[in-house]
C-alpha positions, -999 to +999 in steps of 0.1 A: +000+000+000+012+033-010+015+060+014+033+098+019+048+113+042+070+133+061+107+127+072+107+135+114+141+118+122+168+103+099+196+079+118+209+067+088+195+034+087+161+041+095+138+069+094+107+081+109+079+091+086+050+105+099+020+102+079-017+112+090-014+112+125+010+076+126+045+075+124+063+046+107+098+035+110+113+031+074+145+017+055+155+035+022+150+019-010+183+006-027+183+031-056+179+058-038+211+053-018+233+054-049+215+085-064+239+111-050+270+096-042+280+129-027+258+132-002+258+118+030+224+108+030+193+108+003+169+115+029+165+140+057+147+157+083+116+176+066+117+156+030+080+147+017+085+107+005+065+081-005+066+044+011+053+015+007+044-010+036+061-039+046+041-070+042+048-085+074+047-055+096+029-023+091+043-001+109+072-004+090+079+007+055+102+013+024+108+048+011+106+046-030+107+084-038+114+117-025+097+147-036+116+176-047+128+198-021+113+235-017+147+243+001+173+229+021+202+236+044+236+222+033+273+221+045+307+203+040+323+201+075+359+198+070+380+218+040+390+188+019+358+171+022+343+158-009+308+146+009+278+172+020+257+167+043+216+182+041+210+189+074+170+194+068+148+209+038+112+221+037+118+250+062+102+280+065+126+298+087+157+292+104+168+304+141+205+306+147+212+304+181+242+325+196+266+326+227+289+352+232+310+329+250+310+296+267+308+285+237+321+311+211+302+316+186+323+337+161+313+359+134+326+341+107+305+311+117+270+331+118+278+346+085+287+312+068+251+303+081+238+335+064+251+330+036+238+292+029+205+303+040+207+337+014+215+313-011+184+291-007+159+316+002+150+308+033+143+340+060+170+336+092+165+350+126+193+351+150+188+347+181+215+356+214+210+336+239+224+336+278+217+370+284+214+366+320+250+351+321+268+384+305+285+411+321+281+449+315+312+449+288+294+417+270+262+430+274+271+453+251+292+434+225+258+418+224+241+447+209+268+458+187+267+428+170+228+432+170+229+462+153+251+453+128+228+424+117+199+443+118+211+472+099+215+442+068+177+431+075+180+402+101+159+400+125+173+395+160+161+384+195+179+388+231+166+364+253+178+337+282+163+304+269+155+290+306+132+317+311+094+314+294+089+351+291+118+359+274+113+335+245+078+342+239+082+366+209+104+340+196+076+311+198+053+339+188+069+341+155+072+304+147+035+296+146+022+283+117+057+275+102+087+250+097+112+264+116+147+250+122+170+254+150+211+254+145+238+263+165+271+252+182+268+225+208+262+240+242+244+274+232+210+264+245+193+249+214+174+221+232+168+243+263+154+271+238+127+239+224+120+226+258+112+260+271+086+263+247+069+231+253+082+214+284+060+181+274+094+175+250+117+171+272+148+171+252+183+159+267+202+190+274+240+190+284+266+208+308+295+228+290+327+207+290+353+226+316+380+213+300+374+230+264+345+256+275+325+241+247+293+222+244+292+181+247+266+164+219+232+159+233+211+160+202+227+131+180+208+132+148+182+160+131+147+156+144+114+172+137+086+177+164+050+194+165+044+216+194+014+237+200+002+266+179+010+246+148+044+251+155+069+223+136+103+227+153+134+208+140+161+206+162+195+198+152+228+186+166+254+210+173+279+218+144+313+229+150+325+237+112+301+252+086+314+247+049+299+260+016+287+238-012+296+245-046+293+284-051+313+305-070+327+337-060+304+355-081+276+339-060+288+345-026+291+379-033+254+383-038+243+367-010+259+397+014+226+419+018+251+449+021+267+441-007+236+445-033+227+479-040+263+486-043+277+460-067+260+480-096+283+512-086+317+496-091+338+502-118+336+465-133+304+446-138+327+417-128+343+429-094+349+407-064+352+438-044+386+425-035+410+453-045+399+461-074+398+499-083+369+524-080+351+490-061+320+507-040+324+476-016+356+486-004+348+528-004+318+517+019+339+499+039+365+524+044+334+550+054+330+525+081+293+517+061+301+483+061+306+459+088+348+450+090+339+416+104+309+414+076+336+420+051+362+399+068+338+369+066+335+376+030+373+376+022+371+344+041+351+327+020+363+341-011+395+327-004+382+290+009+359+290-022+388+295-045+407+264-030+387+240-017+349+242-039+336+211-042+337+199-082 
């Protein structure tokens, strides 16, 4: 019997498809496995399949066919990496949650993140987390680095995840929507979820003393419903954040900064790099441009140019 569905939780082997109201626990079809040899899996979190159901036991199943994707989220974790990995698709909006410290979360890392999700049109909210942790002097390289996002069109939230008022305007805006959580281990993804419905009960973790940095609680990608028709998919924490395949051309459109001023440069073709009469670079040195924005972009230009996936 043929059925669809969608992809809650992918653990390589099996995945959990809900369909209706019932979730089934499926295996991938042979094909499938060999269509993108690149890839580190043909199914994930959020994909709409179609499965049939095993004879012997129906509440198990074979995926035959994914649908096409509306979006996705995609990284290579290591430089010389040759495989990607989809982290989820389908999503409405993304949250990126950031620590000023304990962990780190750098600059370079969020705009990676930006970047990805520029380049597949999906809106990105960032979100600082911790606030009742910080002292005076972080509280306000907190809202420097607010208002540099912000001035670029990103929304951005201040909140301590343990406490229920200060997330509602966050849950507020993920009604009715896909919305996927990412983040370094340790900044307070799965205590951001469980805040918002305290039914889940996700396993949360302690920061490691030895490295200051989060230990892995959440293993694999996983959606959930909560209330308010709220669909939440949590992730596990990355550490590296690699682009797939874009060329420098590309990269450069997808800094919101950067558009209304490519147009003004003395070559259609600049990569704002050091090329003459380059509007990029006169904005920067006006101080209209973000140096850690543009630091990020040199970044990539020069990681793109050496190690893009063929």
């Amino acid at each position: 019997m043929l059925k669809k569905g969608i992809i809650y939780k992918s653990t390589g082997i099996w995945h959990l498809v809900k369909s209706g109201n019932i979730f089934y626990k499926c295996r991938i079809k042979g094909k499938l496995r060999l269509h993108n040899s690149k890839s580190t899996s043909p199914v994930v979190v959020g994909d709409r399949v179609s499965f049939i159901l095993d004879n012997e036991n129906n509440s198990q199943g074979i995926i035959i066919e994914v649908q096409k994707r509306r979006n996705h989220i995609i990284r290579k974790s290591v430089k010389l990496s040759k495989q990607f990995q989809v982290i989820a698709s389908n999503i409405d909006q993304i949250y990126l949650i950031i620590t000023l410290n304990y962990p780190i979360t750098f600059t370079q890392f969020i705009d990676r993140i930006l970047v990805t999700a520029e380049a597949y049109r999906i809106p990105l909210n960032l979100v600082f987390n911790k606030m009742d942790l910080y002292s005076s002097s972080e509280k306000n390289e907190i809202k420097k680095l607010k208002n540099i996002y912000e001035l670029i069109g990103y929304k951005c939230y201040k909140i301590s995840a343990l406490n229920k008022d200060s997330v509602n305007k966050v849950s507020k805006s993920m009604k009715n929507k896909v919305n996927m959580i990412i983040g370094h281990s340790g900044v307070g993804k799965s205590t951001l979820i469980n805040t918002i419905s305290p039914n889940l009960m996700i396993k949360t973790s302690n920061i490691s003393d030895l490295h200051k940095q989060g230990q892995h609680t959440t293993t694999y990608s996983e959606m959930f419903d909560l209330s308010d028709k709220i669909k939440i998919i949590d992730t596990p924490g990355i550490k590296g954040f690699g682009l797939v395949d874009m060329d420098s051309n590309e990269i450069k459109n997808y800094f919101p900064e950067f558009k209304n001023l490519n147009g003004n440069c003395k070559y259609n073709n600049c990569l704002h790099l050091n090329e003459p009469n380059c509007a990029v670079i006169n904005a920067l040195n006006l101080n209209k441009i973000s140096e850690s924005r543009y630091k990020s972009y040199l970044n990539l230009i020069d990681e793109n140019s050496t190690y893009r996936i063929k």
